[in-house]
C-alpha positions as CSV (number, residue, x, y, z in Angstrom):
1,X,14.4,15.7,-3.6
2,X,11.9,14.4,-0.6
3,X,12.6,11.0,0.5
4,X,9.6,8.8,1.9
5,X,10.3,5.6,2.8
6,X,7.5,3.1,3.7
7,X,7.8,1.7,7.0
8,X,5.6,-1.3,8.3
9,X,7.2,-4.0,9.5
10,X,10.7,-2.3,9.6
11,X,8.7,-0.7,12.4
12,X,9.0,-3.9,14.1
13,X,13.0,-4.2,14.0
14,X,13.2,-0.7,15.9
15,X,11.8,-2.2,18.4
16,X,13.4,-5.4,18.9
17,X,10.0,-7.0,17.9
18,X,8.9,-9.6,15.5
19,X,6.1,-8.3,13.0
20,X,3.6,-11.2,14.3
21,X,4.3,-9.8,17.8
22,X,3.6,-6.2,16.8
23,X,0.8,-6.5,13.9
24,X,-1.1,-8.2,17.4
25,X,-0.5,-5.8,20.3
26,X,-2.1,-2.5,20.6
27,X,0.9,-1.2,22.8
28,X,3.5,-3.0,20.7
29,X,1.8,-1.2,17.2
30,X,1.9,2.7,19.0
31,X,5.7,2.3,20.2
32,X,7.0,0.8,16.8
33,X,5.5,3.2,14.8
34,X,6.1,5.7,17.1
35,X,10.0,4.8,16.7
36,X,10.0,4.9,13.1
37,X,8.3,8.2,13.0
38,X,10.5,9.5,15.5
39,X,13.7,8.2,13.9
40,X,12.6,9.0,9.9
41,X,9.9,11.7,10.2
42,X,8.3,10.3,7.3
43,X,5.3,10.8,5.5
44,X,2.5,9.3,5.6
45,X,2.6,6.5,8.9
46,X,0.6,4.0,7.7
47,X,-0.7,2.0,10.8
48,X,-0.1,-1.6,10.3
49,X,2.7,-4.0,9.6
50,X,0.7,-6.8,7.6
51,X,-1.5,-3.8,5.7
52,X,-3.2,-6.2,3.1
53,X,-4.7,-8.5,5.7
54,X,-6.5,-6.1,7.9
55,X,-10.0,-6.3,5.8
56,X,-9.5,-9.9,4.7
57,X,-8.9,-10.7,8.0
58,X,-12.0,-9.1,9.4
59,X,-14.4,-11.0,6.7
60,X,-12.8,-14.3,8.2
61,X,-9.8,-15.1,6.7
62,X,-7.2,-16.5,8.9
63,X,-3.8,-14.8,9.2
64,X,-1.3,-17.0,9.7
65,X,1.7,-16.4,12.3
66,X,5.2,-16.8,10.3
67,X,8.7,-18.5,11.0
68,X,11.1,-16.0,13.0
69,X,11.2,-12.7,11.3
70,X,8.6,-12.9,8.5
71,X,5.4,-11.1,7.7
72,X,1.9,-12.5,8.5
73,X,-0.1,-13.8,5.5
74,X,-3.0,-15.6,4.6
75,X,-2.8,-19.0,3.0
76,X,-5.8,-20.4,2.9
77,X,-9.2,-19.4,1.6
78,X,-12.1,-17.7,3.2
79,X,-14.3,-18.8,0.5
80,X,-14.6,-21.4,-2.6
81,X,-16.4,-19.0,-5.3
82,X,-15.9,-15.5,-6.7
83,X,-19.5,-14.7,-5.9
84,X,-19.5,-15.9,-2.3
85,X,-18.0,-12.2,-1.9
86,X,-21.2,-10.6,-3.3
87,X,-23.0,-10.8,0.0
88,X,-20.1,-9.7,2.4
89,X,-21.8,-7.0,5.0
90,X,-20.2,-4.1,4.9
91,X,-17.6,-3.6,7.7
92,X,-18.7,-2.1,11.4
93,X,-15.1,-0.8,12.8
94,X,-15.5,-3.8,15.2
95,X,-14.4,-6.7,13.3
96,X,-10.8,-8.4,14.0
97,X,-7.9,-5.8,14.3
98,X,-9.8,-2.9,12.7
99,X,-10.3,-1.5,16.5
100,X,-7.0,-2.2,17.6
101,X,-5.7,-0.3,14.4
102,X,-8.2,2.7,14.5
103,X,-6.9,3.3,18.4
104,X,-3.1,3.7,17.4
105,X,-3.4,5.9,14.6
106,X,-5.8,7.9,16.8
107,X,-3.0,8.1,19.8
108,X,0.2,8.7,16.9
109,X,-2.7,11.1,15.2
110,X,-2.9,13.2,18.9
111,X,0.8,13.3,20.0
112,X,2.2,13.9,16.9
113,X,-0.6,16.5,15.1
114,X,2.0,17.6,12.1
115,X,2.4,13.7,11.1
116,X,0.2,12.9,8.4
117,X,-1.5,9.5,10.0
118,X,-2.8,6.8,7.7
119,X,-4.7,3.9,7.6
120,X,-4.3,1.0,5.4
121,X,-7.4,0.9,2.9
122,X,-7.0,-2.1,0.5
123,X,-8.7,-2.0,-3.1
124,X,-11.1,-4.8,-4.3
125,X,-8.6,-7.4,-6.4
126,X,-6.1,-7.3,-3.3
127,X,-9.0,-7.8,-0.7
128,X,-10.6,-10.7,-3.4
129,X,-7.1,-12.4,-3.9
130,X,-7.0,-12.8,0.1
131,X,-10.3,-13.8,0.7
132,X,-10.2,-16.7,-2.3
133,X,-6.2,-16.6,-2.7
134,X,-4.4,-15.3,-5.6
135,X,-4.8,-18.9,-7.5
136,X,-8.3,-19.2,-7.1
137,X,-9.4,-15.7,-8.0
138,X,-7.5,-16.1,-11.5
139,X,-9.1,-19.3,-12.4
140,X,-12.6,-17.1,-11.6
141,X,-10.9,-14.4,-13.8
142,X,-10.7,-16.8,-16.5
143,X,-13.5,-18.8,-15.9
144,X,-16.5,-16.3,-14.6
145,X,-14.9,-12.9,-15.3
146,X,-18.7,-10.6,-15.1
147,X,-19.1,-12.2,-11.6
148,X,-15.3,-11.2,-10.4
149,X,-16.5,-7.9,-12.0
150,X,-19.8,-7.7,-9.7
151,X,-18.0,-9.0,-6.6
152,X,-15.1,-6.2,-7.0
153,X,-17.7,-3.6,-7.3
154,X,-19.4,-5.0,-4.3
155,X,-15.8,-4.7,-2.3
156,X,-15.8,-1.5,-3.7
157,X,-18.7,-0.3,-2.2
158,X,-17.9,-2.0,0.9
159,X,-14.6,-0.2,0.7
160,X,-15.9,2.8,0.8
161,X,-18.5,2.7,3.5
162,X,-15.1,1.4,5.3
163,X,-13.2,4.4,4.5
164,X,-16.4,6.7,5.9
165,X,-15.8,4.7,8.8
166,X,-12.5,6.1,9.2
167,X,-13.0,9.2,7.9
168,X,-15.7,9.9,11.0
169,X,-12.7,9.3,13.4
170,X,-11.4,11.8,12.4
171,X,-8.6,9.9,10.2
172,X,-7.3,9.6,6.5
173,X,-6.2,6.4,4.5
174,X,-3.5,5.4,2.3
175,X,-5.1,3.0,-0.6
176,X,-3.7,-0.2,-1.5
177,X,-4.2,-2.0,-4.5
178,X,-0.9,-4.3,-5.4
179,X,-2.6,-7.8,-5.6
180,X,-4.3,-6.2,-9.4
181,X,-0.7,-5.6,-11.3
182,X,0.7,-7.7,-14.3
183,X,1.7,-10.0,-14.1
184,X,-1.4,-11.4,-11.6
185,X,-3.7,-9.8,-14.4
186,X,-2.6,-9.1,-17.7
187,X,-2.7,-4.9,-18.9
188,X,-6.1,-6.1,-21.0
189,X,-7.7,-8.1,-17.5
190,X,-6.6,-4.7,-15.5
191,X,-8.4,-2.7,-18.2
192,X,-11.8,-5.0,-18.2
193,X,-12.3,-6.4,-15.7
194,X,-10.3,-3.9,-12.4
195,X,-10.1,-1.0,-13.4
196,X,-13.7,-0.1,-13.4
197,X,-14.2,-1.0,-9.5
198,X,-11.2,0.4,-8.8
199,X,-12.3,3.8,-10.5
200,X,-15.6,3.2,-8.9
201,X,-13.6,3.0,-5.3
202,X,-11.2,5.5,-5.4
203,X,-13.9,8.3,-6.6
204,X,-16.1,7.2,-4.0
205,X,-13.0,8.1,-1.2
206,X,-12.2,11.0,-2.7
207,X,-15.7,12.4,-2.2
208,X,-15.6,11.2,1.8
209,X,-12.3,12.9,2.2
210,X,-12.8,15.7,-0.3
211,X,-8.9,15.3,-1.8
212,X,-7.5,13.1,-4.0
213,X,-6.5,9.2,-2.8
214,X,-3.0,8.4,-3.7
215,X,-3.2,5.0,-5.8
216,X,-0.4,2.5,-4.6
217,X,0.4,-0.1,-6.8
218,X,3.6,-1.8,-6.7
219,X,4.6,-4.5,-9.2
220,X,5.0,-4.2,-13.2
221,X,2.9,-1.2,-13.6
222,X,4.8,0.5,-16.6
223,X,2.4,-1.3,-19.1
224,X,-0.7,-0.2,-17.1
225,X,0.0,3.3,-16.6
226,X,-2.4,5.2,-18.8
227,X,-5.2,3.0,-17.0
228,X,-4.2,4.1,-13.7
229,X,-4.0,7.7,-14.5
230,X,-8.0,7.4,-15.5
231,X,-8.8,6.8,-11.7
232,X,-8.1,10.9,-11.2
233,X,-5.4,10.1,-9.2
234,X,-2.6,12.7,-8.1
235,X,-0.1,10.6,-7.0
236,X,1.4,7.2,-8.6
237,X,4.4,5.1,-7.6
238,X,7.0,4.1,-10.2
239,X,7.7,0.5,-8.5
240,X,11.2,-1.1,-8.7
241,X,9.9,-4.1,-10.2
242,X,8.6,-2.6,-13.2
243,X,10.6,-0.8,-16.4
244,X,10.9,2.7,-14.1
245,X,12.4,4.4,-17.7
246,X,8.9,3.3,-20.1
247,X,6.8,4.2,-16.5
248,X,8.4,7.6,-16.2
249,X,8.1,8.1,-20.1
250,X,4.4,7.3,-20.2
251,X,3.4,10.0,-17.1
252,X,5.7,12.8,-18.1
253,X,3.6,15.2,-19.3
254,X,1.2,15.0,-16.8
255,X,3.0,17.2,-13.9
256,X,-0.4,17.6,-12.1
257,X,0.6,14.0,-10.9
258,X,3.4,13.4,-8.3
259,X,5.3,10.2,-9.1
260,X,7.6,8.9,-6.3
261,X,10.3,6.9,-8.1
262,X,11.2,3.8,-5.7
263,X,14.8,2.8,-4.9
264,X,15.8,-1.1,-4.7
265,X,15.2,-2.9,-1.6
266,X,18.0,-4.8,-2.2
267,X,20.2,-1.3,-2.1
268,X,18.5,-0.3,1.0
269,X,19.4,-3.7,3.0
270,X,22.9,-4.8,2.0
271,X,24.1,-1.5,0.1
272,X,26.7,0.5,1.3
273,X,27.2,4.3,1.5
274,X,28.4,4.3,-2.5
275,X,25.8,1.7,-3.2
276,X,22.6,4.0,-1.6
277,X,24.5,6.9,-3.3
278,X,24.3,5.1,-6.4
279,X,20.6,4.4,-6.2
280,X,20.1,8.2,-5.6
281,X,21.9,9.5,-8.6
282,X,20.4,6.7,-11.0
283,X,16.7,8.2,-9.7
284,X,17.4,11.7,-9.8
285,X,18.2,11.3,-13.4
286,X,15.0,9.2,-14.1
287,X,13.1,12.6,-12.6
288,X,15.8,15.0,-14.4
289,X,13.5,17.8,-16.0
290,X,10.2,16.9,-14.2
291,X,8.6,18.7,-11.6
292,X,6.7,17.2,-8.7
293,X,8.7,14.0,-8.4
294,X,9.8,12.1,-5.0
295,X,11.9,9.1,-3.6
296,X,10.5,6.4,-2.0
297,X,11.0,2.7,-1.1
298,X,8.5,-0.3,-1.5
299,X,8.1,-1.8,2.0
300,X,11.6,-1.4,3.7
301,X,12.2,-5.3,4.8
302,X,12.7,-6.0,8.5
303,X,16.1,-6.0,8.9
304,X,16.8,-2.8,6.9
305,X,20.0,-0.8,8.7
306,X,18.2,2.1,9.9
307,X,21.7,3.9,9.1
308,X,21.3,3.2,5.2
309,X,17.5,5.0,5.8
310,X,18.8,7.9,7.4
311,X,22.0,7.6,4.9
312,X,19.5,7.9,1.9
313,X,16.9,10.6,3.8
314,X,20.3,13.0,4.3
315,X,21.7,12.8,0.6
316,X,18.7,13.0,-0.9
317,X,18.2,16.4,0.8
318,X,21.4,17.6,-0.9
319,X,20.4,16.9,-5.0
């Protein structure tokens, strides 16, 4: 079984770096990631170590630097109304880190031309929840729900002028859209009022990059499955935090899409060699029978023991 972890600000600790002092340097970005692809040989390197801020931050929001170890967030909203987003211009490539980002993936993309090099694309909800703040945006849900409809399909359209953008540079992106999972929305909010932007946005990227756009959704996705698998997706993630037996259940027939089944994070910071051995066998048998299946993480935390990646990467090579 192929084992992918996701590495972002893990990259960070390889360095002996915080994840505000990386997600801010150029320099500091190439040699993290550069030591995580080195040490793991994973696939894909996303570029980035605070991936949902990237866009919010370049429409204004402020990112703001955390206590010792922790990950840069936003906090505080860009905006006071749902439909404020409505007349957001439609990214350039030269707004906050998007330049400093496009530059390292384009320097991993050159010295390592058999990595498959990513950048972080986030879908509408998780851009809107940033911009307004997760609060905010579900009082407009409940509130004014056809305006946070016509200001997703505006990000949406916006997203994919964004990932033309890329796409000229000769790059590809990994899509993001956690911020939109129960229990932020509930399965019958995801249906009405997401899921046709997100449709909208991820057809849109598949005709710039003429393949299908992996749809990454972490979070209690199990009771939103047959939703996601509308977007034409080929490849789902089976998150931790959701019912992984009722997720697996609901996209077994449908072989055409690769699921990769996502260990515990919890296993992969403080578990020993049992404990990741464990977590291996449990997933193996959610995938017994079932073709096209992977292993994965959700974001590997910062202090993950790099031993307990390359642990996992080694064993799962053996079932």
């Amino acid at each position: 079984m192929d084992f992918y972890p996701s590495v972002y600000e893990h990259a960070a600790f390889l360095i002996g770096r915080t994840p505000w002092e990386v997600s801010r340097n150029s320099e500091l970005l190439y040699q993290a990631h550069r030591a995580a692809y080195l040490l793991y040989r994973h696939s894909p390197i996303v570029v980035g170590i605070d991936i949902y801020n990237l866009e919010a931050e370049a429409y204004g929001a402020r990112v703001q630097r955390p206590s010792g170890t922790g990950v840069p967030g936003i906090v505080e909203p860009a905006f006071e109304r749902v439909d404020q987003l409505q007349g957001l211009p439609f990214l350039r490539g030269t707004e906050g880190r998007i330049p400093m980002v496009l530059e390292v993936a384009q320097r991993l993309a050159a010295e390592f031309p058999e990595a498959d090099v990513r950048i972080p694309l986030s879908g509408p909800f998780s851009i809107a929840s940033n911009l307004l703040t997760v609060e905010r945006l579900l009082v407009e849900v409940a509130d004014r729900p056809t305006k946070v409809m016509e200001a997703l399909f505006h990000l949406a359209e916006a997203q994919a002028a964004f990932c033309r953008l890329i796409h000229e540079r000769g790059l590809d992106v990994a899509f993001f859209e956690s911020a939109a999972a129960p229990p932020l929305l509930s399965p019958k909010q995801f249906r009405d009022l997401e899921l046709p932007a997100l449709k909208a946005t991820m057809r849109a990227v598949e005709a710039i990059l003429q393949h299908p756009v992996p749809c990454i959704i972490g979070g209690n996705t199990a009771p939103i499955v047959e939703a996601l698998l509308e977007t034409g997706t080929q490849y789902l993630v089976c998150p931790i935090e959701t019912n992984q037996e009722a997720f697996m259940q609901k996209v077994w027939h449908r072989t055409d899409v690769r699921i990769r089944i996502n260990t515990s994070s919890e296993v992969m910071v403080r578990g020993d060699r049992q404990m990741l051995q464990q977590e291996a066998e449990r997933i193996a048998r959610l995938a017994a029978g079932r073709p096209n299946v992977c292993m994965g993480t959700g974001a590997l935390p910062y202090e993950t023991p790099p031993e307990n990646v390359l642990f996992l990467k080694s064993y799962c090579e053996k079932l």
